[in-house]
MIGUGU-826633 format. One line per field, with one value per residue (C-alpha): x, y, z; residue in one letter. Coordinates in Angstrom, 3 decimals. Example, Ala and Ser with C-alpha at 12.3 -4.5 7.8 and 13.67 -1.06 7.14 Angstrom:
BEGIN
u: c(12.300, 13.670)
v: c(-4.500, -1.060)
w: c(7.800, 7.140)
residu: c(a, s)
//
This chain:
BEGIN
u: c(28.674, 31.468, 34.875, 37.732, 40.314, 41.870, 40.852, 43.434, 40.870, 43.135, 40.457, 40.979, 38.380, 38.862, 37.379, 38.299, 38.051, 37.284, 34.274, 33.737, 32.884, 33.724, 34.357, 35.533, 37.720, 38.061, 40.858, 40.108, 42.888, 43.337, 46.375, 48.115, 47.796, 45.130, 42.646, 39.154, 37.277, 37.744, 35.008, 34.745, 31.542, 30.926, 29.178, 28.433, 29.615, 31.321, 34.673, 37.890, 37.249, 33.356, 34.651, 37.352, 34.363, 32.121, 35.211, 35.601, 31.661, 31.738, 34.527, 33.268, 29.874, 31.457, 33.144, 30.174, 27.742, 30.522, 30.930, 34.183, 34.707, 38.873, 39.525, 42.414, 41.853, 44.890, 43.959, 46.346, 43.923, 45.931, 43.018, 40.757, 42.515, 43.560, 39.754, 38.286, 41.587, 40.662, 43.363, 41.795, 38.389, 35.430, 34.477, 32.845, 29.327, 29.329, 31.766, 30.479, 27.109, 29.409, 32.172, 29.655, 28.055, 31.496, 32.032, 28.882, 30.179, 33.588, 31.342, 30.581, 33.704, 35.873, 39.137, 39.875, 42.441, 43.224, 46.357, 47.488, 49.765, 51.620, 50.227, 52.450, 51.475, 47.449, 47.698, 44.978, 42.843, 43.388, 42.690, 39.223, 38.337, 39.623, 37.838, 34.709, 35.108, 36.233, 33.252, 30.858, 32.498, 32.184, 28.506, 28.720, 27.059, 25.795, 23.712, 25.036, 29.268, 30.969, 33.151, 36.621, 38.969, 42.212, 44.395, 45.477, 44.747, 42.569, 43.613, 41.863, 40.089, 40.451, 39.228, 35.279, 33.295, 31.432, 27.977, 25.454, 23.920, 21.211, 21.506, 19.725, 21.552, 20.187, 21.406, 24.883, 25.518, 24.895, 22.381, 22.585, 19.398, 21.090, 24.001, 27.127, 29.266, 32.590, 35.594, 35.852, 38.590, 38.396, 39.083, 36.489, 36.024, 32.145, 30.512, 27.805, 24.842, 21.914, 18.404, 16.253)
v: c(89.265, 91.837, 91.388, 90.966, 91.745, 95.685, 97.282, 100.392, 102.797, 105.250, 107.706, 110.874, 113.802, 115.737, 118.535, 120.435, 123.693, 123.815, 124.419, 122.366, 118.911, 116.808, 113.135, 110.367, 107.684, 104.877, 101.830, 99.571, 96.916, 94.304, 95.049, 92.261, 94.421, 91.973, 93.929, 94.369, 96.836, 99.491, 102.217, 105.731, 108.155, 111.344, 113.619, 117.129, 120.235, 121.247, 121.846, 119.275, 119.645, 118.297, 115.809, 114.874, 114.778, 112.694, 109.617, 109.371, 108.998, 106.456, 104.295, 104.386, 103.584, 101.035, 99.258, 99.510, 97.847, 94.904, 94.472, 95.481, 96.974, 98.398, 101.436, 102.891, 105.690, 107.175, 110.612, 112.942, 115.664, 117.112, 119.744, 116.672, 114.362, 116.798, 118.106, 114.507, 114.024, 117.346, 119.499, 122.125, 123.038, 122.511, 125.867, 125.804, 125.321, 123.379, 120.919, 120.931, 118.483, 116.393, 116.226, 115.621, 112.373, 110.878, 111.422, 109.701, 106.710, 106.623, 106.598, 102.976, 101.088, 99.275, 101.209, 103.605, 106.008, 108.881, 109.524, 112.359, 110.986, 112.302, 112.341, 110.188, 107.298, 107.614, 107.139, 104.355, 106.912, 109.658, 107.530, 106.415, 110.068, 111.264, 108.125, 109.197, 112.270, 111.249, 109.249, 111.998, 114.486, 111.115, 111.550, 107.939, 108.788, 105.747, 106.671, 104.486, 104.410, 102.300, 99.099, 99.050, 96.688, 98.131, 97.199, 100.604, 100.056, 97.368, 95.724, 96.994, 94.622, 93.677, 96.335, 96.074, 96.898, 100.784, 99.966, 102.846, 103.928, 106.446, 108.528, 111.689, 114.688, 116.510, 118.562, 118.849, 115.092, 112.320, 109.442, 106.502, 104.373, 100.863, 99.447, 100.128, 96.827, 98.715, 97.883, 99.943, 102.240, 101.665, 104.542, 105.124, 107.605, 109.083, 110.144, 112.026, 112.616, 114.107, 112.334, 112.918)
w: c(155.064, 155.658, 153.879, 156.110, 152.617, 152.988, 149.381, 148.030, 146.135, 143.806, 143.022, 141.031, 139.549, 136.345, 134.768, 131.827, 131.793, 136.007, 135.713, 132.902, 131.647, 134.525, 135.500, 137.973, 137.852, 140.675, 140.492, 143.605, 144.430, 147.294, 149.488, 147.973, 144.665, 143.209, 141.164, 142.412, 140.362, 138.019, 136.644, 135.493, 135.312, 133.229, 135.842, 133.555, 133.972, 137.621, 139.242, 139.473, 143.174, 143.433, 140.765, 143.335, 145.931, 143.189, 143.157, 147.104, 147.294, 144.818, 146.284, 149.572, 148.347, 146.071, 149.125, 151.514, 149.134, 148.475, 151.992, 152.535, 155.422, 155.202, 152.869, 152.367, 149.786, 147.850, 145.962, 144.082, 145.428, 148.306, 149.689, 149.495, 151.387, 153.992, 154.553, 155.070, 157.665, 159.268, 158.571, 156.481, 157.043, 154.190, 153.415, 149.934, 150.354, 146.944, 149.090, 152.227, 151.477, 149.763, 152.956, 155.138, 152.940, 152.697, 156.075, 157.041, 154.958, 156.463, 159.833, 158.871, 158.063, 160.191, 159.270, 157.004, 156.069, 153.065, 151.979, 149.162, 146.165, 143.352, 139.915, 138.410, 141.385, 140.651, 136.820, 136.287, 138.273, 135.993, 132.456, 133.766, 134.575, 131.083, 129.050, 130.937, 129.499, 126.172, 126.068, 127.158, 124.291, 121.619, 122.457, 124.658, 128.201, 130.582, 133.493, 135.990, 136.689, 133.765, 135.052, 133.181, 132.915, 134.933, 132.750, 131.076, 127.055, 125.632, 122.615, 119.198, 117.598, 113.518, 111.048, 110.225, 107.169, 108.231, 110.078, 109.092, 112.805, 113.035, 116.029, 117.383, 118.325, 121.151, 124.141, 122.335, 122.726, 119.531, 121.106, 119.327, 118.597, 118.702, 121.016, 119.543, 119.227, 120.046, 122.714, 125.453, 124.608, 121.183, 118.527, 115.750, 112.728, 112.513, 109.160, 110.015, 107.359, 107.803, 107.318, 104.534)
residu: c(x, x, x, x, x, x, x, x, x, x, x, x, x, x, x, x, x, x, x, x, x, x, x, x, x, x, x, x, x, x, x, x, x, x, x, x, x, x, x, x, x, x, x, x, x, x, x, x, x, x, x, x, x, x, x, x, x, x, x, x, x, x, x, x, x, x, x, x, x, x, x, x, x, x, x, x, x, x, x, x, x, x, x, x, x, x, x, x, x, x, x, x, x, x, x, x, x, x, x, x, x, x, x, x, x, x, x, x, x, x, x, x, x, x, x, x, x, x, x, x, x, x, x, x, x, x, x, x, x, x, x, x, x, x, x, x, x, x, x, x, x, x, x, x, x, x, x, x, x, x, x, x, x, x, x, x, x, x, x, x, x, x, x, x, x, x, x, x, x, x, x, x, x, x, x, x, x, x, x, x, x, x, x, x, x, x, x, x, x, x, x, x, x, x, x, x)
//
């Protein structure tokens, strides 16, 4: 059943190096500034702009499959914001699939609008697309977008006793074998050995 409740999406794109390693970060609130959602993906090696594209797909995607059907969509990406409002045209043809998909999307809301912001205004944004890529560089990739907290830190918990993990290293990235019982956000120190 559709949502009648306006969501704010703050969505912002990262990557460092451009191309580089490359991530996502959405922060979806109600108008009333209630908190709705909050996730971050790792999405490999590309351009801040695709990554840009990559967080409007996943908001509007997010939204549709919730059932809400009002968007409004605040991005410190200014080129974004003023291709999907048609005032510069799409012409990278690594863009272009991407513009047309999120304009297909838009095609099936109620209302929706994009506006650019300043940095300093899309902050929650920006720290989901950086731990994304903290976590991808810390070895810690999850297939499917990671739901965060919004809140911007997360408390650390008490010191533990070191847990020996094994882990395989492949592809430049260290896989561990078992679940790691850590916070999300959370700092740790590695000692890496090899196996005998």
């Amino acid at each position: 059943m559709p949502h009648s409740t306006e969501i704010i999406a703050h969505i912002d794109g990262g990557s460092r190096g451009n191309p580089g390693p490359a991530a996502y970060g959405v922060s979806i609130e109600t108008a009333q500034g209630q908190p709705v959602t909050a996730f971050g993906k790792f999405i490999g090696v590309t351009t801040n702009n695709f990554a840009e594209y990559q967080g409007l797909l996943a908001c509007l995607e997010y939204a549709l499959n919730h059932h809400y059907q009002n968007l409004r969509v605040r991005t410190d990406s200014e080129l974004m914001a003023r291709q999907i409002a048609g005032h510069y045209k799409v012409r990278s043809p690594d863009l272009k699939p991407l513009y047309d998909k999120a304009k297909a999307l838009i095609s099936r809301l109620e209302s929706f609008s994009i506006r650019h912001v300043y940095r300093e205004q899309n902050r929650e944004a920006d720290r989901l697309a950086n731990q994304a890529m903290d976590d991808a560089e810390q070895g810690i990739v999850l297939p499917e977008p990671a739901l965060r907290a919004p809140a911007p830190h997360v408390p650390k918990a008490a010191p533990t006793k070191p847990k020996p993990v094994a882990a395989t290293f492949q592809g430049g990235v260290l896989h561990p074998h078992t679940q790691l019982p850590l916070l999300d956000g959370e700092e740790v120190e590695l000692e890496i050995r090899r196996k005998k």
